[in-house]
C-alpha positions as CSV (number, residue, x, y, z in Angstrom):
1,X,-11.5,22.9,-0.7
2,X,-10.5,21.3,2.6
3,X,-7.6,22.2,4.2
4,X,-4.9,19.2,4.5
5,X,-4.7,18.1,8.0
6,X,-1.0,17.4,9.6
7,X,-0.3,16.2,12.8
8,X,2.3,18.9,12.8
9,X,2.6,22.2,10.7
10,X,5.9,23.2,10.9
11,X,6.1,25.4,7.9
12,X,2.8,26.6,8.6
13,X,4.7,28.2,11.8
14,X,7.4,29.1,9.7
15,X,5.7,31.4,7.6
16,X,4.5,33.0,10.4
17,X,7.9,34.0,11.8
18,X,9.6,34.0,8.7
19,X,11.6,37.4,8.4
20,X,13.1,36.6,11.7
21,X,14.2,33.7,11.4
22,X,16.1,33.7,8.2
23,X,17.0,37.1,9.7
24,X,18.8,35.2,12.3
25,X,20.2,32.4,10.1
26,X,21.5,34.8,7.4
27,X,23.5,36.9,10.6
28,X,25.0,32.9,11.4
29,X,25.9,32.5,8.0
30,X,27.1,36.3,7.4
31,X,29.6,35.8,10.2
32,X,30.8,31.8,9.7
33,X,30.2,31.1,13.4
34,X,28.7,28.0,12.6
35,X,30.2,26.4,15.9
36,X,29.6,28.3,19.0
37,X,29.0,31.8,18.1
38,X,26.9,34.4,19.6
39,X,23.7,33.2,19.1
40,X,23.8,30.4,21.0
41,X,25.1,32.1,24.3
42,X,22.3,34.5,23.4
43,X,20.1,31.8,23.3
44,X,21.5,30.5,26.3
45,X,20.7,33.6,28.0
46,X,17.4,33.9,26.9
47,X,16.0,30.6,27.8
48,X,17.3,31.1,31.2
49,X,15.4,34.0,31.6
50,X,12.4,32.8,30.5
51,X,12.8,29.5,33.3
52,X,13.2,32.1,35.7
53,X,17.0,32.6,36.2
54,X,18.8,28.8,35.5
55,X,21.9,28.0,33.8
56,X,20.9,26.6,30.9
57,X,24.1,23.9,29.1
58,X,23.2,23.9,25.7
59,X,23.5,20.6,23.7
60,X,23.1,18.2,20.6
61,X,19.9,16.9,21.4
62,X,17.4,15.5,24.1
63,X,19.2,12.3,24.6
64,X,22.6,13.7,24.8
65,X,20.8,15.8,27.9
66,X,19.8,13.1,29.9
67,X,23.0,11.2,29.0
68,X,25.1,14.4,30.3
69,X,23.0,14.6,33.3
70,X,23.3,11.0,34.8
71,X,27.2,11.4,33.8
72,X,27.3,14.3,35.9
73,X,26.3,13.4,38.9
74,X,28.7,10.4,39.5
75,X,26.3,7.3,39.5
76,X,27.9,4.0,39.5
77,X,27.1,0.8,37.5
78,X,24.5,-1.0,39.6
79,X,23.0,2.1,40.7
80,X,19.2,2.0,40.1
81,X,17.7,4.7,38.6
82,X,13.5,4.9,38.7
83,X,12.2,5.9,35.6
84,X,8.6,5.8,34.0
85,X,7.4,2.2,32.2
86,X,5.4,4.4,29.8
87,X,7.2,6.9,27.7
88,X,9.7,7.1,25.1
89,X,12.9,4.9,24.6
90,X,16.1,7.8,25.6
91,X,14.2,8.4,29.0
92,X,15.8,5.1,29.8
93,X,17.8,4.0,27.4
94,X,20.6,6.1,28.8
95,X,20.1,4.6,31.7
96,X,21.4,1.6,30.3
97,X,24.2,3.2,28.1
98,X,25.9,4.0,31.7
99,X,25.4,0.6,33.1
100,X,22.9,1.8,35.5
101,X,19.8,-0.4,36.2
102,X,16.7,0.8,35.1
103,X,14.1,0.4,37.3
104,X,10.3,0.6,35.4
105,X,7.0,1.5,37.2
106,X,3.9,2.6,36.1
107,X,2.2,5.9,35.7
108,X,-0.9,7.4,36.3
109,X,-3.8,6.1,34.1
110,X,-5.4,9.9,33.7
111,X,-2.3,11.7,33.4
112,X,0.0,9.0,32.2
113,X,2.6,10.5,34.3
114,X,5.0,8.8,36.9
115,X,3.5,9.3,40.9
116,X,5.7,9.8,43.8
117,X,3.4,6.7,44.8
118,X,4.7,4.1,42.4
119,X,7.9,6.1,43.1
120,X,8.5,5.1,46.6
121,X,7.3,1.5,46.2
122,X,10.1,0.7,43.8
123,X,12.5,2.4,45.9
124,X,15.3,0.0,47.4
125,X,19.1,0.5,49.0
126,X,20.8,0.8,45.2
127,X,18.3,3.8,43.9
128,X,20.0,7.1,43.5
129,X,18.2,8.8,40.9
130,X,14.8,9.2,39.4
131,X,13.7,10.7,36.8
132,X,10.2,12.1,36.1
133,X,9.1,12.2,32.4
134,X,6.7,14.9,31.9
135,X,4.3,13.4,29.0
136,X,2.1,14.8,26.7
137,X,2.5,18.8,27.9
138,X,1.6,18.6,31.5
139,X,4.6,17.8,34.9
140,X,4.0,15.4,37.2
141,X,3.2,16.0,40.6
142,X,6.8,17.0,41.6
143,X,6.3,18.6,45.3
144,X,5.6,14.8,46.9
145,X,8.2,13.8,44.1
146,X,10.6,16.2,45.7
147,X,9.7,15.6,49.5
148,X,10.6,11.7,48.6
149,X,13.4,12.2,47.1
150,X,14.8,14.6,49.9
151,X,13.4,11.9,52.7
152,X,16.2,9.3,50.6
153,X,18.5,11.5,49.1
154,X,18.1,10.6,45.3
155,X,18.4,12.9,42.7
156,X,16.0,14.1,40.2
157,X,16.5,14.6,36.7
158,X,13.3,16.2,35.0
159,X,12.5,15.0,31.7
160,X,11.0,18.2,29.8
161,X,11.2,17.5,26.2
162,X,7.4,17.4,25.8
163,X,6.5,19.9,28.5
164,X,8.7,23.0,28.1
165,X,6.8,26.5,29.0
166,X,4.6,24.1,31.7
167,X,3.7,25.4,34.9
168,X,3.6,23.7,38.1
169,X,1.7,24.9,41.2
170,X,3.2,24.3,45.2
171,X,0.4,24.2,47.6
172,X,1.3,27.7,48.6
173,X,0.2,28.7,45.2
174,X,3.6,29.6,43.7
175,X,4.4,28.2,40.2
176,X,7.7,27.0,38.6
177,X,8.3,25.8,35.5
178,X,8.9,22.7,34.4
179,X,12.3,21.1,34.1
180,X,13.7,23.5,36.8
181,X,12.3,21.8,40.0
182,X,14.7,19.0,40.1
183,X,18.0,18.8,40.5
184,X,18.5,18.9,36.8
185,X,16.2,19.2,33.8
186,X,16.4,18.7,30.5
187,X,14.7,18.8,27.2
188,X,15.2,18.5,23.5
189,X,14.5,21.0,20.5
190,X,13.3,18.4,18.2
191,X,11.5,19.9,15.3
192,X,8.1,18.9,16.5
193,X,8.5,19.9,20.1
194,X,6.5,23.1,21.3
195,X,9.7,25.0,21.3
196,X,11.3,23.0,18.4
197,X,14.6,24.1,15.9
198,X,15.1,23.2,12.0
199,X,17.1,20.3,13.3
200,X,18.4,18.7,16.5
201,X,19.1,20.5,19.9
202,X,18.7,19.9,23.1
203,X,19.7,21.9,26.7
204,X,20.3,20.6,30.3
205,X,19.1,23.0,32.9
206,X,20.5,22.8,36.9
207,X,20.6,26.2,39.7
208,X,23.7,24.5,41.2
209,X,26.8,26.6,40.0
210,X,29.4,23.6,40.7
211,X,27.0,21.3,38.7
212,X,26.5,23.5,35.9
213,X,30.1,23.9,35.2
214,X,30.8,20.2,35.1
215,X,27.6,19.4,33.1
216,X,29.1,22.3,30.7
217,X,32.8,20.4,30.6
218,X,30.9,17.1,30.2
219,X,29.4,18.2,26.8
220,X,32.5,19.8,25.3
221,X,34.9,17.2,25.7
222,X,35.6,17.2,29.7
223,X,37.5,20.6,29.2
224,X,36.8,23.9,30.9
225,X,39.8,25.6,29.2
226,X,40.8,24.1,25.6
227,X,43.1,20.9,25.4
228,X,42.9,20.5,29.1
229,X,40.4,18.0,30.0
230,X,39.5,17.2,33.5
231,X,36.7,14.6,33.0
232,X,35.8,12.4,30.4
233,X,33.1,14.2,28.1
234,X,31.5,14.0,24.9
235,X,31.1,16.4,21.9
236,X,27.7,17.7,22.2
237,X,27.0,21.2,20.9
238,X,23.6,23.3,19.9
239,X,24.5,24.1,16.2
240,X,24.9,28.0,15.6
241,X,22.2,28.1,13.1
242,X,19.5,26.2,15.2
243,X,20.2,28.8,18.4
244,X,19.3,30.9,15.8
245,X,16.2,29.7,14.7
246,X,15.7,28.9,18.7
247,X,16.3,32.4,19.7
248,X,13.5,33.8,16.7
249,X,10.5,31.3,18.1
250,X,11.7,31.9,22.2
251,X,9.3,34.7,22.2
252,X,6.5,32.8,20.8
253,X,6.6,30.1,23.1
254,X,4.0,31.3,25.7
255,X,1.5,32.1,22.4
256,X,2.2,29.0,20.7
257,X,1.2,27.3,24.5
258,X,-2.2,29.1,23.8
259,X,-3.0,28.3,21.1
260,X,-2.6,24.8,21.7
261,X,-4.2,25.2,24.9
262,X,-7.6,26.2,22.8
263,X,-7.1,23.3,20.2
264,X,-7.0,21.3,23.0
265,X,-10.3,23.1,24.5
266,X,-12.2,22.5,21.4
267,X,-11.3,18.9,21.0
268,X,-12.1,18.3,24.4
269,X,-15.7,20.2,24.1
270,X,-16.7,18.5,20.8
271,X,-15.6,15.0,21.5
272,X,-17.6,14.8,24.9
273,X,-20.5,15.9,22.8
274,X,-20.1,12.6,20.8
275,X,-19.5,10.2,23.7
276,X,-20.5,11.9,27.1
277,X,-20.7,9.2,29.1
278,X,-17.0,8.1,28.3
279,X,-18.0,4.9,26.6
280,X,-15.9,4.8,24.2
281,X,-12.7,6.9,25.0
282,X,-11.6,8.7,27.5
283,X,-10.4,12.4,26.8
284,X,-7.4,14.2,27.9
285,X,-6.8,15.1,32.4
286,X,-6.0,18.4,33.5
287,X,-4.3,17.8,36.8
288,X,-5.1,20.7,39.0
289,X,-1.7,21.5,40.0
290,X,-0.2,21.7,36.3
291,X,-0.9,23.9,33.4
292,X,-1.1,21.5,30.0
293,X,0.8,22.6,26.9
294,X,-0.5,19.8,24.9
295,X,2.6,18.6,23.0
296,X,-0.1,16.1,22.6
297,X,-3.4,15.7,22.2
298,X,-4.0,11.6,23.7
299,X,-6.8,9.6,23.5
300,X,-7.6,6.6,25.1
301,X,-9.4,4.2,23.5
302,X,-11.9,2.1,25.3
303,X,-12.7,-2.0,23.8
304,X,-10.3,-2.3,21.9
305,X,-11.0,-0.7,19.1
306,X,-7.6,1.6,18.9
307,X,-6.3,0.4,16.0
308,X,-9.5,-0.1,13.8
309,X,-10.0,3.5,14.5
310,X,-6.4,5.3,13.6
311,X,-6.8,2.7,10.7
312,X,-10.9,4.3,9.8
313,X,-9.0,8.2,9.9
314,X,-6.1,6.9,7.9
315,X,-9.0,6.0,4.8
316,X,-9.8,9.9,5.4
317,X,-6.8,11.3,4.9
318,X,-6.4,12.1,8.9
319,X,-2.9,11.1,10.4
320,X,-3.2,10.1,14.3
321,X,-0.1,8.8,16.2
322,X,0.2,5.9,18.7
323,X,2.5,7.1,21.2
324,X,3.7,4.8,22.5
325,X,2.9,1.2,21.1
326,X,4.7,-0.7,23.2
327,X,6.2,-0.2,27.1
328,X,9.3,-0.2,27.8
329,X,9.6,-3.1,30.3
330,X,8.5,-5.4,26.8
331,X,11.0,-3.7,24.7
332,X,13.4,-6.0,23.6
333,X,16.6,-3.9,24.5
334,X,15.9,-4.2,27.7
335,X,15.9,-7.6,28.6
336,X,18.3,-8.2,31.0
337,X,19.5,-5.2,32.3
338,X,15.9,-3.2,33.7
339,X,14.0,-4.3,36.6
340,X,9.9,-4.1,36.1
341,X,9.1,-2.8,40.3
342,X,5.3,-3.9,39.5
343,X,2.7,-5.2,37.4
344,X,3.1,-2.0,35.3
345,X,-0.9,-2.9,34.2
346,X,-1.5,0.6,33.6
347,X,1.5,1.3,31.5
348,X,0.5,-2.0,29.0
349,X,-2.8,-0.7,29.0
350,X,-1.9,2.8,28.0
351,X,0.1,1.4,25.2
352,X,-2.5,-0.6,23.9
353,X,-5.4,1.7,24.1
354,X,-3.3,5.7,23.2
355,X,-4.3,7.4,20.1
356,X,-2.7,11.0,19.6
357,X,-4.7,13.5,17.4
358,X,-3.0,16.3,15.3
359,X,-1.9,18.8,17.3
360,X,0.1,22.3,16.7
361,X,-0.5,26.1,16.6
362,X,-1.6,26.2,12.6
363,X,-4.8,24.0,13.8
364,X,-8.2,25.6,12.6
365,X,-11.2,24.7,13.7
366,X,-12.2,23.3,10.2
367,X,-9.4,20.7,10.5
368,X,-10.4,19.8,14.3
369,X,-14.2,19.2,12.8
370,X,-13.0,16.5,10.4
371,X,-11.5,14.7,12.5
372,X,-14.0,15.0,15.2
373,X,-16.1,14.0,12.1
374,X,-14.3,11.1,11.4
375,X,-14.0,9.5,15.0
376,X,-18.0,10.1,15.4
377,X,-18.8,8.3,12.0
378,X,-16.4,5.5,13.5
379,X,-18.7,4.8,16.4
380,X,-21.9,5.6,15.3
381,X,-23.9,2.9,16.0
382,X,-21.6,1.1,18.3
């Protein structure tokens, strides 16, 4: 019998891990520190370590990090803050929530991240900020991000969520991961992500001390010692229970990386085989200077023929994703208040022409064949 493909197997992963985690949730539920307890500074701990020595702010989510990290750093409303065309809705949606001006412009067509190129063409006298989304599992090219935003003093907050464990490569060879290049970073622990919890959970990471502290009084109410609040905050807290869990796959992370690193292989080998000439989609980039964690596996679909195709692998009982159907600069909510710097062709054609594949550490190599069955029966012929 074939196995059921899913374009995540998250209890597939769980069984794998499974003493320690409910190890770790029955400790959380033994001791009642549901809010704040030991596992989460733990946590805390540990992920720092494992980005080479950051503080790392726990938080609710992904969105409240990027909302906590604009708040921190003082912007006012009008302030125009750079942000990719082509990626998902909280990159700048709380860009807007402050009553800061988005400002959209494309991305790279092979890596569909955001240049330092497009970057400094939508730069004017109002930007203060940008922030680079990595997409898909791989960073953008953040030394000429960083050199340009030095050159005009803007900060950069590093959108992670899909890229955590990344490495980037400096000219001089050294490596740093992503999310701690900029002057913040920050990523989410949705259950899907590559490091992903049983629920929601993010973390905002900075080196600065100074910053670090108010980004940690921002998220617990604007207070540094209780009932005494110096800024205005919000209540955003990593539950207990999902540190927990958090703290059990932590070690994993790097294997997990692998192994999507050789689903990703094996796609990529099999699927060149069927159309080696690229006439009919184009395959995932590796950009040199970036290892790829393949959060996602993207195709891009050439003619067309993107939705007749998902729809073909949908008869067969094989999920695919669009991400993401539409860009942001023809999203409806943000009419009004973002400012498109360009064309942004590359961005509506990205949108138009994505297809994700199923992709996580349970994937066998008999599930990869049926879909890389599927998409050749789909254009034989063509």
């Amino acid at each position: 019998m074939a196995e059921k493909i899913k374009m995540v197997d998250l209890q597939g992963q769980y069984m794998r891990i499974r003493d320690e985690v409910d190890a770790g949730i029955r400790e959380v539920i033994g001791s009642a520190a549901f809010i704040n307890g030991p596992a989460v500074g733990q946590f805390r701990e540990n992920l720092g370590r494992y980005l080479g020595g950051i503080h790392v702010i726990p938080c609710a989510n992904g969105t409240d990090a990027l909302f906590i990290a604009l708040l921190s750093l003082g912007l006012k409303p009008g302030d125009e803050v750079i942000v990719p065309a082509f990626t998902y809705v909280s990159s700048a949606e709380v860009i807007g929530l402050l009553g800061l001006t988005p400002v959209m412009v494309d991305v790279s067509p092979s890596t569909f991240n955001v240049t330092a190129e497009n970057i400094r063409k939508a730069l004017s006298p109002a930007t203060k900020a940008v922030i680079p989304v990595h997409l898909f599992g791989q960073s953008c090219d953040m030394e000429p991000i960083m050199e340009l935003a030095r050159e005009h003093g803007l900060h950069v907050i590093e959108d992670n969520a899909q890229s955590l464990g990344a490495d980037y490569r400096f000219r001089d060879g050294h490596t740093e991961k992503t999310g701690t290049i900029g002057t913040i970073g920050c990523t989410s622990f949705f259950p899907s992500k590559n490091l992903g919890c049983y629920g929601d959970g993010g973390a905002v990471f900075c080196h600065d001390d100074a910053l670090a502290e108010r980004i940690a009084m921002i998220a617990n109410h604007g207070q540094k010692v209780k009932y005494h609040h110096t800024v205005l905050g919000c209540n955003s807290r990593l539950d207990t229970i999902q540190a927990a869990v958090l703290n059990a796959k932590l070690p994993h992370l790097d294997s997990y990386s692998q192994a999507r690193r050789s689903a990703a292989g094996y796609y990529t080998a099999r699927l060149k085989e069927i159309d080696p000439e690229g006439r009919f989609f184009e395959t995932p980039a590796e950009a040199e200077y970036s290892t790829h964690v393949y959060h996602q596996y993207t195709l891009k679909i050439q003619g067309g023929l993107r939705d007749s195709l998902k729809s073909h692998l949908a008869d067969r009982g094989i999920p695919s994703m669009i991400y993401y159907p539409l860009p942001l600069q023809e999203q409806e909510a943000f009419k009004g208040i973002a400012v498109a710097a360009e064309e942004l062709t590359v961005s509506r054609d990205c949108a138009r022409s994505v297809l994700s594949l199923p992709m996580h550490t349970e994937l066998t190599h008999q599930m990869q064949d049926m879909v890389i069955s599927g998409i050749a029966d789909f254009f034989t012929g063509r």
